[in-house]
C-alpha positions as CSV (number, residue, x, y, z in Angstrom):
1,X,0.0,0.0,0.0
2,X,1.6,3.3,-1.3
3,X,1.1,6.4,1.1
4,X,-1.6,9.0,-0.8
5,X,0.7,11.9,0.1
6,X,-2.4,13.9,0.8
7,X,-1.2,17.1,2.4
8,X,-3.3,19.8,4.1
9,X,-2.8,23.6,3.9
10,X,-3.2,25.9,6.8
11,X,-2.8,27.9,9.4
12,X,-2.8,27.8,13.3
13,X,-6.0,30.7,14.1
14,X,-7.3,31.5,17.5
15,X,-9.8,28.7,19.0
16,X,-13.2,28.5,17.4
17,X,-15.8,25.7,18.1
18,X,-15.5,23.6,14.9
19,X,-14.1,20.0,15.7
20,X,-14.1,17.0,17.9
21,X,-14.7,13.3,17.7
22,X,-16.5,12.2,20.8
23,X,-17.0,8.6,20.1
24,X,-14.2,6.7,21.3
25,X,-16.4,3.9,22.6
26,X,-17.2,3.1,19.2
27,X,-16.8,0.2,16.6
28,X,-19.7,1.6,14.6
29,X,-19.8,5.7,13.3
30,X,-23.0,6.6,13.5
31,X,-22.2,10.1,11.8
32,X,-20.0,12.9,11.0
33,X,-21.3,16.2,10.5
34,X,-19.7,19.3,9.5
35,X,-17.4,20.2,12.5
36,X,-17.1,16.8,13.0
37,X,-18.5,15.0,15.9
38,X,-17.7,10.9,16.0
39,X,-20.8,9.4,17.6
40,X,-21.3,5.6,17.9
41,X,-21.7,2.5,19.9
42,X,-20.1,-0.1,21.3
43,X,-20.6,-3.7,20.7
44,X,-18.5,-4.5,23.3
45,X,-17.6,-2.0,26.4
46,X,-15.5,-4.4,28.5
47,X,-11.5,-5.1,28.9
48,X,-9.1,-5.9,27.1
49,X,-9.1,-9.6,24.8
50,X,-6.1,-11.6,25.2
51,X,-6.4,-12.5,21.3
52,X,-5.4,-9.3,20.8
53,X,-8.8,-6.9,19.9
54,X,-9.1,-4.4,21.6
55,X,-12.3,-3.7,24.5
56,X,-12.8,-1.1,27.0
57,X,-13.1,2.8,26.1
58,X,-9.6,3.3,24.4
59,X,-7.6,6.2,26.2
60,X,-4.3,5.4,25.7
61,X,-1.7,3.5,23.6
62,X,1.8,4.0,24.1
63,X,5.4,1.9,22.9
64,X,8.4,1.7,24.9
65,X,11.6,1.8,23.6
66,X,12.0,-2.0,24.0
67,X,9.3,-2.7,21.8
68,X,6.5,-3.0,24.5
69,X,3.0,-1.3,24.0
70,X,0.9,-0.4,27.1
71,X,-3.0,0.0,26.7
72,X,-4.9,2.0,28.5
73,X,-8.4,2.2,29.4
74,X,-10.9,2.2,31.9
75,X,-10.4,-0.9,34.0
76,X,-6.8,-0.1,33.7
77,X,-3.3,-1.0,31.8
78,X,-2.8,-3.9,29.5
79,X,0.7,-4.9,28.4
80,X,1.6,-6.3,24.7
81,X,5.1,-7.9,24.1
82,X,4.4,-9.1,20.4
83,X,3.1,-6.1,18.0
84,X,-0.2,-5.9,19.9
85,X,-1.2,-9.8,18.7
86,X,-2.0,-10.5,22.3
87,X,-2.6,-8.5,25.6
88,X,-2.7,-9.4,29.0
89,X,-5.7,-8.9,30.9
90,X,-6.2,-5.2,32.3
91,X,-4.3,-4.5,35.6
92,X,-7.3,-3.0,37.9
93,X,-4.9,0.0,38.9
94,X,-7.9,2.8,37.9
95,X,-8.8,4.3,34.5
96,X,-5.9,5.1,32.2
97,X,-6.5,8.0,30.7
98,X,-3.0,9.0,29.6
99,X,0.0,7.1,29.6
100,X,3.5,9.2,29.4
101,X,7.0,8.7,29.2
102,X,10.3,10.7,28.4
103,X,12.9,9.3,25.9
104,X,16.2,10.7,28.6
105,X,14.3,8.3,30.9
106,X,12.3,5.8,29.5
107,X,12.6,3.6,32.6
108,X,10.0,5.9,34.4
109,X,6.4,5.9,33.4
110,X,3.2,7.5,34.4
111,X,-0.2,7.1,33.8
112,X,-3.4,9.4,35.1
113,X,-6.7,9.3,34.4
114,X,-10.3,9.5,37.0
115,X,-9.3,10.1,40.2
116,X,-5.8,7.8,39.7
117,X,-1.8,9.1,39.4
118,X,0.7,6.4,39.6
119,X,4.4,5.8,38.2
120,X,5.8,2.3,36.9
121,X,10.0,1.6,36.6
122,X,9.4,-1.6,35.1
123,X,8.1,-1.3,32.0
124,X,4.2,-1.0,33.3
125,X,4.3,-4.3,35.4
126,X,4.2,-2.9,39.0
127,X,2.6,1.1,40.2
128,X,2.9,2.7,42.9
129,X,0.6,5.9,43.6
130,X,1.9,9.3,42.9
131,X,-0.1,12.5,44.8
132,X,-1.9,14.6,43.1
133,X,-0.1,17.5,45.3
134,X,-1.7,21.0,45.1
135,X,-3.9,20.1,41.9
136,X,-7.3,21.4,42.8
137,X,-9.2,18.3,41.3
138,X,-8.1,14.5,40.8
139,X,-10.0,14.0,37.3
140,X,-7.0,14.2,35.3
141,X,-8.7,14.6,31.4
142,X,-5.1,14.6,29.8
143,X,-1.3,14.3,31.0
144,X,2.2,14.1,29.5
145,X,5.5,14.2,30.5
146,X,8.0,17.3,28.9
147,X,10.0,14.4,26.4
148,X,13.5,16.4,27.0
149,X,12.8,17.9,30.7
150,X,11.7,14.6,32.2
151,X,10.7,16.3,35.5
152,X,8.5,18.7,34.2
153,X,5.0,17.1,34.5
154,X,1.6,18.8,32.5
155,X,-2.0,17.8,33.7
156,X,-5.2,18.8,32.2
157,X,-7.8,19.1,35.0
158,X,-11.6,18.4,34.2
159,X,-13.5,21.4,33.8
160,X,-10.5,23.4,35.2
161,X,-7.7,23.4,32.9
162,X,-3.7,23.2,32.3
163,X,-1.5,22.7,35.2
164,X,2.4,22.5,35.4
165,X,4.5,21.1,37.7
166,X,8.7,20.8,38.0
167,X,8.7,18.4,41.5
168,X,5.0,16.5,41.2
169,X,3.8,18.4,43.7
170,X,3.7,22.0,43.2
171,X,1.3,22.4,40.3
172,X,1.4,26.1,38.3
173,X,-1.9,27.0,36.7
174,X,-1.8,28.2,33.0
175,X,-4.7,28.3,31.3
176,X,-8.6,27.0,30.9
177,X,-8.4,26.9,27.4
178,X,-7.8,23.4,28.0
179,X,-10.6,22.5,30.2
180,X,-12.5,20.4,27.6
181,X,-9.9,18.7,26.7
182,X,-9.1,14.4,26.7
183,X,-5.6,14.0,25.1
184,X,-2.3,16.4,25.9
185,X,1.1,16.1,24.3
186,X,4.1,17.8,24.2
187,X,7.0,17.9,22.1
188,X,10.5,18.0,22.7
189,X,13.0,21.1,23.1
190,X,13.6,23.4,26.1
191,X,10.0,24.9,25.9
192,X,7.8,22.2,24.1
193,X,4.8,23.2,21.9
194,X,1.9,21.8,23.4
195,X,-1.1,19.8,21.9
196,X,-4.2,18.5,23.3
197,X,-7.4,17.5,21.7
198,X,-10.6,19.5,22.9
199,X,-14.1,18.5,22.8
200,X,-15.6,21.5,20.7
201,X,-12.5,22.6,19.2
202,X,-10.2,19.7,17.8
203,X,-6.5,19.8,17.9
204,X,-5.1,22.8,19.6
205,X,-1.4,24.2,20.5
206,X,0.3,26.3,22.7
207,X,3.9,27.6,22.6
208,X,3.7,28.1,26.4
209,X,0.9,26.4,27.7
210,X,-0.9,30.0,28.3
211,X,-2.2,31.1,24.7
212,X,-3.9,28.4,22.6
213,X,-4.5,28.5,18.9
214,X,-6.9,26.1,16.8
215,X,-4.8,24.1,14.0
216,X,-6.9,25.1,11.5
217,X,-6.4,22.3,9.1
218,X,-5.9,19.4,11.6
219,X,-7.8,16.4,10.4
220,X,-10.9,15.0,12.6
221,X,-9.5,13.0,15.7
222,X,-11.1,10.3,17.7
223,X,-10.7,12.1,21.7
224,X,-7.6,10.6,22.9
225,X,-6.4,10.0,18.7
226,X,-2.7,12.3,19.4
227,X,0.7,11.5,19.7
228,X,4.4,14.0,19.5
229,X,7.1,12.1,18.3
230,X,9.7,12.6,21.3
231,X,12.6,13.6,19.2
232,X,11.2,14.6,15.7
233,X,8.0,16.2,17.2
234,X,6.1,15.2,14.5
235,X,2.2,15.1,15.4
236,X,0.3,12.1,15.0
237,X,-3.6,11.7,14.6
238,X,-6.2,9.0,15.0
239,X,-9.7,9.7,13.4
240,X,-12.6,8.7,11.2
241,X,-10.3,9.2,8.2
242,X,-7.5,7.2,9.4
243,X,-4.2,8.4,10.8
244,X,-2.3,11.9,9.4
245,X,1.1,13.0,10.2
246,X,2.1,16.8,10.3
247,X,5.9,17.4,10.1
248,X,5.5,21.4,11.1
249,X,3.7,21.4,14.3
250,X,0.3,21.1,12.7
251,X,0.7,23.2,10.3
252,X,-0.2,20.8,7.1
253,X,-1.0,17.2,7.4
254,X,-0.3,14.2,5.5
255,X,-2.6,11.1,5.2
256,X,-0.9,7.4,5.9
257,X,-3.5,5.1,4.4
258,X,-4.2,4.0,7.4
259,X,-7.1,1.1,5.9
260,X,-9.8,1.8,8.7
261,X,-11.0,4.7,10.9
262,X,-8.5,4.8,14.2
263,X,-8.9,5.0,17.7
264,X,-5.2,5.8,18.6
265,X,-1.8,6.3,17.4
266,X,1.6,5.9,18.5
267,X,5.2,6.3,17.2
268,X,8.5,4.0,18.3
269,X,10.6,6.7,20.4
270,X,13.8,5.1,18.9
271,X,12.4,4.3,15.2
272,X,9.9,6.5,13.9
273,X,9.6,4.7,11.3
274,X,7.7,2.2,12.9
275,X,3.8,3.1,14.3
276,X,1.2,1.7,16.0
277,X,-2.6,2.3,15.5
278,X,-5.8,0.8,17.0
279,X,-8.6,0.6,13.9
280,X,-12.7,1.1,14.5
281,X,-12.5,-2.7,14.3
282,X,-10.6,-2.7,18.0
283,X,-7.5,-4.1,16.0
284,X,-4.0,-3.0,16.5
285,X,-1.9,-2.5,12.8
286,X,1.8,-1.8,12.7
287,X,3.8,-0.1,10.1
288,X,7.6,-0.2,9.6
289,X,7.8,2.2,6.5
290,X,6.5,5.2,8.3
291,X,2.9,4.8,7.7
292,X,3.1,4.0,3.6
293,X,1.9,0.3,4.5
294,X,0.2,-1.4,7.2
295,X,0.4,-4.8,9.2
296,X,-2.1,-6.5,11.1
């Protein structure tokens, strides 16, 4: 399968309510209209298969640098060590709404989500609770970890917005622009550009995590459908129409011929060229080319 090389023009514009993709429970799309809003149903709402489709309300999908992908969902983390052909069953630790790591130290990993913080240093086998320090809610709707300043920890609070911490503990509000928001992401560099997937406004970034602008011509995006490459910062998305890439911070977007709608997306911190998606069909497809073809 060749990659359609379908890039999108545009600008980054001040927020405006256009587009979101609320159905990430979904195997079937009920509709898109206009703006773009991804309602549909679930055949099946529960955990993880060990056979390797995927259940549960896809949140989060993340690859280690050994190869390992972590799932995250409601009733918790599930762990694949073969290209997402099987999973273990879900952990229990809470719902995993975001799963984040830093490439300077992989080792470390956190997840957050409703009402749960922990940090695994073993490759997502074993948590141990983190505190949500001064955070004035616990209903973390978004988190990442800056990819070159490992310390310095983001969290989108529901309803609330963007908060910023350096220690885990002290937590720096920046802005409610955010406070809609289900996916964050950052990308790397001293002061990362920020990213995070609203639900009335679609893909929006900051250069400081104060003022937000709308990526104009960001293609739909399934609610937690965004990855950063760690080193590259190239975007990733996960929608109705597939997965896009943009390679200028959202400025234009390339289609990947992805063969389904997607759920979620991730890129190998040590080999871009390899990519993980999660199709409507709950099914996890790999490419090794950068996206021109596809593995089940």
């Amino acid at each position: 399968m060749t990659t359609k090389n379908t890039k999108r023009q545009g600008s980054i514009r001040p927020p405006k309510n256009n587009k979101l993709l609320l159905g990430v429970l979904a195997i079937t799309v009920v509709g898109i209209t206009g703006g773009a809003v991804w309602v549909a149903s679930s055949e099946d709402p529960g955990s993880t298969s060990s056979v390797g489709v995927l259940g549960g309300d896809y949140h989060a999908l993340r690859v280690l640098p050994d190869g390992k992908l972590l799932y995250g969902e409601h009733a918790g983390v599930s762990i694949s060590e073969d290209g997402g052909r099987t999973w273990s069953e879900s952990n229990g630790i809470g719902d995993a709404m975001a799963i984040s790591t830093s490439p300077v130290v992989p080792e470390k990993i956190v997840m957050a989500g409703h009402d749960v913080f922990n940090v695994s240093e073993d490759g997502g086998e074993t948590w141990r609770k983190v505190s949500f320090g001064n955070l004035p809610g616990t209903d973390i709707h978004g988190f990442t970890v800056a990819p070159s300043k490992p310390h310095v920890w983001y969290a989108n609070i529901a309803g609330r917005g963007l908060y910023r911490s350096e220690n885990a503990q002290d937590w720096q509000f920046l802005s409610s622009g955010t406070a809609s928001a289900m996916s964050l992401a950052a990308g790397p560099g001293e002061t990362p550009r920020l990213y995070a997937l609203t639900m009335n406004q679609g893909l929006i970034v900051s250069d400081d995590g104060v003022r937000w602008m709308t990526a104009s011509e960001a293609p739909p995006a399934a609610a937690a459908g965004l990855d950063v490459h760690p080193v590259s910062g190239n975007v990733y998305i996960a929608g109705p129409n597939g997965v896009a890439r943009s390679e200028n911070k959202g400025a234009t977007w390339q289609d990947l011929s992805f063969p389904e709608g997607a759920r979620l997306v991730t890129a190998d911190p040590q080999d871009e060229q390899q990519l993980f998606a999660v199709g409507e069909s709950g099914r996890v497809q790999r490419s090794t080319d950068g996206g021109s073809t596809w593995i089940k």
